[in-house]
N, C-alpha and C positions, 0 to 999 in steps of 0.2 A: 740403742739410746733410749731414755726415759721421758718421753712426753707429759708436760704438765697437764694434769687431766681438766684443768678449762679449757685448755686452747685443742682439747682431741676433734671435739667438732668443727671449730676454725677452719682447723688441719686441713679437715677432709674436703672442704667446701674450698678448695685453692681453684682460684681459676686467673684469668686476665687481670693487670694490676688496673689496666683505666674501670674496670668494672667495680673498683674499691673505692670506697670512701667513708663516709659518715658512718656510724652506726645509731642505734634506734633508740631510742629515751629510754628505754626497759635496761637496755645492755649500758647504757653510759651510767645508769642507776649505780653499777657495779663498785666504780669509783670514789662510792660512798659509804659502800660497804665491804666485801668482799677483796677489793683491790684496794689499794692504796693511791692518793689522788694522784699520782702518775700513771696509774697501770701497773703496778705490780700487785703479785701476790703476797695482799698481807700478814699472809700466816704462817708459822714455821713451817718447814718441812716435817717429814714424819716423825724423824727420830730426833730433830729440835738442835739438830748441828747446823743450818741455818735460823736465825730466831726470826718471830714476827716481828715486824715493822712497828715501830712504838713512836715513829714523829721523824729521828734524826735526830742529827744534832745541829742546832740553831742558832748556837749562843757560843763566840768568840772565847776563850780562853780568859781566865781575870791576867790582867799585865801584859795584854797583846796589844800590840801597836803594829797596824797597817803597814805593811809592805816588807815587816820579819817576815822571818822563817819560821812556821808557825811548827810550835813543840808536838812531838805523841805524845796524844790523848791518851795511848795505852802502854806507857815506857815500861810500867812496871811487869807485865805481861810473859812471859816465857812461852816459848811452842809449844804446842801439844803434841809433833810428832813433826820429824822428818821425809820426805819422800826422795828417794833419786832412784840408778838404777836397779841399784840392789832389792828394793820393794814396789817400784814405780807397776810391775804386775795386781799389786793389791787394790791398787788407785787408778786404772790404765781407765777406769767409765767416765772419771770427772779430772783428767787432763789432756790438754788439746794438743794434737799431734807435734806441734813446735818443741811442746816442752818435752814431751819424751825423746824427739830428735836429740833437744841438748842433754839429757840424759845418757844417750847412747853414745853421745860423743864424746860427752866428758865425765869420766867416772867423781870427778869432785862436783860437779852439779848437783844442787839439790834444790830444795824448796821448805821455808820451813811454816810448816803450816799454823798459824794462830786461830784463837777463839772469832766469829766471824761477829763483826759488827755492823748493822747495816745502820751508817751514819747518814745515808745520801738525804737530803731536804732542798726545800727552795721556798721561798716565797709564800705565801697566802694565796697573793694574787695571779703568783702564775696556776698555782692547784687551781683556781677560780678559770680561766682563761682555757686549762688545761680542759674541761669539764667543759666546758663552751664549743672546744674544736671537735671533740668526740663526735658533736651529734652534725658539723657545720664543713668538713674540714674532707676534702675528696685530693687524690692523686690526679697529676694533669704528664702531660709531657711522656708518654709512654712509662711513666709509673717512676721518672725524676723528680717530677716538681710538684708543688702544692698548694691548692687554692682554699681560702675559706681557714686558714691559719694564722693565729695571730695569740703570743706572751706566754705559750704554753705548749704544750708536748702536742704534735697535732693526730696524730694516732694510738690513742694511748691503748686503746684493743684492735692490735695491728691482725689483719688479715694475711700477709703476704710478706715476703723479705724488702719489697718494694715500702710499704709502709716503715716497715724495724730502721731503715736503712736513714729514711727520711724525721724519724725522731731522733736517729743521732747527729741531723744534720741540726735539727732545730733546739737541739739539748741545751736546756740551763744551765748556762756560765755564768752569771754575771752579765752586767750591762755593757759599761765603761772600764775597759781595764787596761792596763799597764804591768809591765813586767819585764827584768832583767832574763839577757834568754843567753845561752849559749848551746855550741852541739860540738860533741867529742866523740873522735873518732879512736877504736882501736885496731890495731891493723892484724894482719893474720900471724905474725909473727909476735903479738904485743907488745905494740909499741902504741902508747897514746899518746895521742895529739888536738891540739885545738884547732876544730875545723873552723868553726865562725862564731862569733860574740856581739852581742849586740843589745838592743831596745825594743822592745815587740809591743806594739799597741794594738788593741781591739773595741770595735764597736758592733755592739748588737742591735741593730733599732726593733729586730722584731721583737727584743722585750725591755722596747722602751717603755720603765711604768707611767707614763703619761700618755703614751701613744694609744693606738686603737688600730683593727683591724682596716676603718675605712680611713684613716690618715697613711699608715702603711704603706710604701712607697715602691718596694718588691726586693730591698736588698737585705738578705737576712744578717749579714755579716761584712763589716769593714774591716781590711786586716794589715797590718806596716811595718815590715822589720825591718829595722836601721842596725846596718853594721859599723862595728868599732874595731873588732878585732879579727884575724890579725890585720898589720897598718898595709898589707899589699893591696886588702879589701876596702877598707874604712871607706867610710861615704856611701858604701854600695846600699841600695835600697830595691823591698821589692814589696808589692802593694797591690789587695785584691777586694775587687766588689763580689762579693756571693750574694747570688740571685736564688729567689726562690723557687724561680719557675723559667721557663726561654721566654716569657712574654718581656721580660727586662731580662737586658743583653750581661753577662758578664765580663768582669774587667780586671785586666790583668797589666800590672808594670813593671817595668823596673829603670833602677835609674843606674846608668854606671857611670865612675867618677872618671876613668881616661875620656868618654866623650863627651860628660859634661851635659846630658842630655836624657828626658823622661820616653822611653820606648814600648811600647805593649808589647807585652811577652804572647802570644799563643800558643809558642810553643812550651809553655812551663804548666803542664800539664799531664795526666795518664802514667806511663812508664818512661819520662822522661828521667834521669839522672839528677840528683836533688843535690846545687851546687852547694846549698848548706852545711851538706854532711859530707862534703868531698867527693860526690857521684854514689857513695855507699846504698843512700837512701833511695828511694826513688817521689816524685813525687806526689803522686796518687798517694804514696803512703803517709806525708805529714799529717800531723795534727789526729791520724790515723787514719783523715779519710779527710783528700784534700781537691778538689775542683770536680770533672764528671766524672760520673760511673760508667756510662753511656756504651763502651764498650762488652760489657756485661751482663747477662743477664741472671735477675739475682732467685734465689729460692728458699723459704722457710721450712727451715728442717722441722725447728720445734723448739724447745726449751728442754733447757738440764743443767743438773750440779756443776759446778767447773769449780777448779783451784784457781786463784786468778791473781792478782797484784793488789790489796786495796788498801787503805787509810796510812797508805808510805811515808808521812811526812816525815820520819827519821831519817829514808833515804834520799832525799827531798833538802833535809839542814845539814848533810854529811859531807864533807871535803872528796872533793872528784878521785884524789890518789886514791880514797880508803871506798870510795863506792866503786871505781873501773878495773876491775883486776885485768891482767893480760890475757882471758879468754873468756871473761865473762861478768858480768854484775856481781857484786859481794855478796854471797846467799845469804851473809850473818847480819846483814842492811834491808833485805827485801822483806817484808811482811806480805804473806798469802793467807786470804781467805777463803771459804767454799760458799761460793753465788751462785742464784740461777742466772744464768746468761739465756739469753736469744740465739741461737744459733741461723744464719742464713750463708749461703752457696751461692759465690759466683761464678760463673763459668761463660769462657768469650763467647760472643755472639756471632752467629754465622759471617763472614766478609772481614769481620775485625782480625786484626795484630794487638799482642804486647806480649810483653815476656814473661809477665805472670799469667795466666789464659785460666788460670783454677785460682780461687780463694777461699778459706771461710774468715768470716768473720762473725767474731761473739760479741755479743751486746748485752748489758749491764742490763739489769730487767729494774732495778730502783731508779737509774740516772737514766737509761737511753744511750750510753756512750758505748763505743767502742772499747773493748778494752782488750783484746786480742786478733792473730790478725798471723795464720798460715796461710803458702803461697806456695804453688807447684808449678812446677816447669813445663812445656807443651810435651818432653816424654814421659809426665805423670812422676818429675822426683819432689821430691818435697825439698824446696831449696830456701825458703825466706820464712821468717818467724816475729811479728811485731811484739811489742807491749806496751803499756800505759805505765808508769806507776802512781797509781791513783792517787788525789790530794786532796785529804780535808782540809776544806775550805769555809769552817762553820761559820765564819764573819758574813759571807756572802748572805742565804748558806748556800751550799753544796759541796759535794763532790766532785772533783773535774780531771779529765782523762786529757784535757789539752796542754797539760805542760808534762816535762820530765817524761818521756815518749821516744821509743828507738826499735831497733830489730836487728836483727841476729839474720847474716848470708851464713846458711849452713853449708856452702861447699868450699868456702875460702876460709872461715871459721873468724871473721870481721865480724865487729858490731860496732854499734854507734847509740847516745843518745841527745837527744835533740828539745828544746825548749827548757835546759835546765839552770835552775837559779844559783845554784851552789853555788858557795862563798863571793853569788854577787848582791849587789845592792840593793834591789826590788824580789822578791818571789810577787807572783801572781796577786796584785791588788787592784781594787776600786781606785780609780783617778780623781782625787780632791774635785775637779771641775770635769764633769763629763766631757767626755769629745764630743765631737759633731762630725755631719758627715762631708764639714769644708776641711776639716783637718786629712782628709783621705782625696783630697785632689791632685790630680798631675802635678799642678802649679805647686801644690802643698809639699809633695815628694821633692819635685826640681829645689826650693829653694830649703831643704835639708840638707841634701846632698852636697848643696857648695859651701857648706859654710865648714 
């Protein structure tokens, strides 16, 4: 694998995550130059089949109105080359074991690879924020949580998979948002079906742009999804405070309509079965990476090329029939790029269970997100396969890997995905009136639920 040659000395210097944190005003300097004010590297690759970072893209669509489905920026566009099994030997350095899995499995799987655009942007003030946490911003909680973090990426020249892991916890989405969600299942046999339908609302306070780190209150994320559909569900609700750290407790609910009553989930969590997706999912896997890790312990490989899912919004405005084939995602719908991703390794930690006990996961080096996400069996088979399909999102701005999100069981040959808007009412927008964090109360959950 090919090491980004910033990060070789990094590499070498790997020790304890509690021993990580801040870096030194010489090295945050970098963010101003060299890197781009996340921490990426600004510059093309060698041969300029990833280009350099020129800003993003920042600026909404002309005739876009909040809460469409926002059009490709690059409709007019044609592949530059196909990949699957018949050539996937020429490409085997920048594709991640999942997708050669599905390659193997299914001779019409393919990937059709496009020109790469690195659209991802955000704010001023988070770059600002971003650039504050570099020199301010240390790992706590055996290298879970994070202190001295606040409206921006809190390790933007990560040490450790412990840092990579915790920028994609704090990634730039938006503030306030709203959004029509559903999750479909297709079964091994392909047959698809509507697992669950609903309302998904999010609040971020850690980048509240009026907040501040010493207002800050320690929950990085409020999260609420309200089911509609189907009517067996309707009413069901389920609702999470994400902590930044174990100094503030996290919170987990749900409400269900036979009892009529707001319950705290603990157990919805790790490799529990993710009732959203009919059990397919699990869910440690939402959102691509959803409550502790803590079972885990994580390792930085390094960086390198990947093929990967990005600026999807075609497959994102596309009718479910013509995106969910009976074995797989439309390839003639996916648009794939070549990014450097973060590569880090988890692997279970001595005394723990789950049923995935090996991972990797690849992290988007412009956003911080997750954007892939292989899973091995405790006899070392490669059984589970995530993806993102990434969304520009230039009104915000950004890029975001938390909607339109699923994965592929490679031994039963199911998949699912999950937070997708298609031909519903909302895609992922800013809420006219910001939430608050009374809109994410028990009481606030209970009295949805009955009405």
């Amino acid at each position: 694998m090919k090491i980004s040659y910033l990060y070789v000395s990094m590499l070498a210097a790997l020790a304890s995550p509690l021993t990580h944190g801040a870096v030194t005003a010489d090295e945050a300097a970098k963010l101003k130059t060299s890197l781009t004010p996340m921490g990426a590297e600004r510059a093309a690759n060698k041969d300029g089949t990833i280009p350099a970072w020129d800003g993003g893209v920042t600026r909404a669509p002309a005739g876009y109105k909040s809460g469409e489905p926002r059009p490709d920026p690059y409709a007019g566009e044609k592949p530059l080359y196909a990949i699957s099994a018949k050539n996937m030997a020429q490409y085997g350095d920048k594709l991640n074991d999942g997708v050669k899995a599905l390659m193997k499995k299914y001779p019409d799987f393919r990937i059709d690879v496009y020109p790469t655009h690195r659209t991802a942007a955000a704010p001023q003030w988070v770059y600002d924020n971003t650039f504050k946490n570099a020199t301010q911003a240390k790992l706590v909680d055996a290298g879970h949580g994070t202190e001295g973090a606040y409206g921006g990426i809190p390790f933007p020249l990560p040490k450790d998979g412990y840092e990579v892991i915790q920028n994609h916890r704090l990634a730039w989405l938006g503030f306030s948002i709203t959004s029509s969600s559903s999750a479909w299942v297709v079964t091994a046999d392909g047959k698809r079906s509507l697992a669950s339908a609903g309302l998904e609302r999010i609040l971020r306070p850690y980048y509240d742009p009026k907040g501040s780190l010493d207002s800050f209150k320690g929950y990085y994320a409020y999260s609420k999804f309200y089911t509609t559909d189907p009517g067996s569900r309707a009413g069901e609700s389920i609702m999470e405070h994400a902590a930044i750290n174990n100094q503030t407790a996290r919170g987990l609910w749900q409400y269900l309509v036979g009892q009529r009553r707001v319950r705290k989930g603990p157990s919805v969590a790790y490799d529990t079965p993710d009732a959203v997706t009919s059990g397919l999912g699990l869910v440690d896997e939402a959102f691509m990476l959803f409550g502790p890790l803590d079972k885990h312990e994580l390792k930085l490989i390094g960086k390198k090329e990947l093929y990967i899912p990005y600026n999807n919004n075609r497959a994102a405005g596309a009718k479910i029939a013509d995106l969910m084939l009976p074995k797989m995602l439309n390839p003639s719908l996916i648009r794939w790029e070549l990014h450097r991703v973060w590569e880090v390794e988890a692997t279970l930690a001595q005394g723990k269970r789950h049923v995935v006990p090996k991972r990797k996961y690849y992290v988007d080096e412009d956003t911080w997100q997750i954007v892939a996400i292989d899973g091995w069996d405790a006899s070392g088979e490669l059984v589970r396969t995530n993806y993102t399909l990434t969304l520009l999102a230039s009104d915000l701005p950004a890029v975001i890997s938390n909607s339109h999100w699923g994965g592929y069981d490679l031994r039963t040959g199911a998949y699912y995905i999950n937070m997708a808007s298609n031909e519903l009412s909302i895609q992922y927008k800013p809420t006219s009136t910001p939430l608050t964090p009374a809109d994410f109360s028990p009481e606030a959950l209970a009295n949805e639920g009955a009405r």
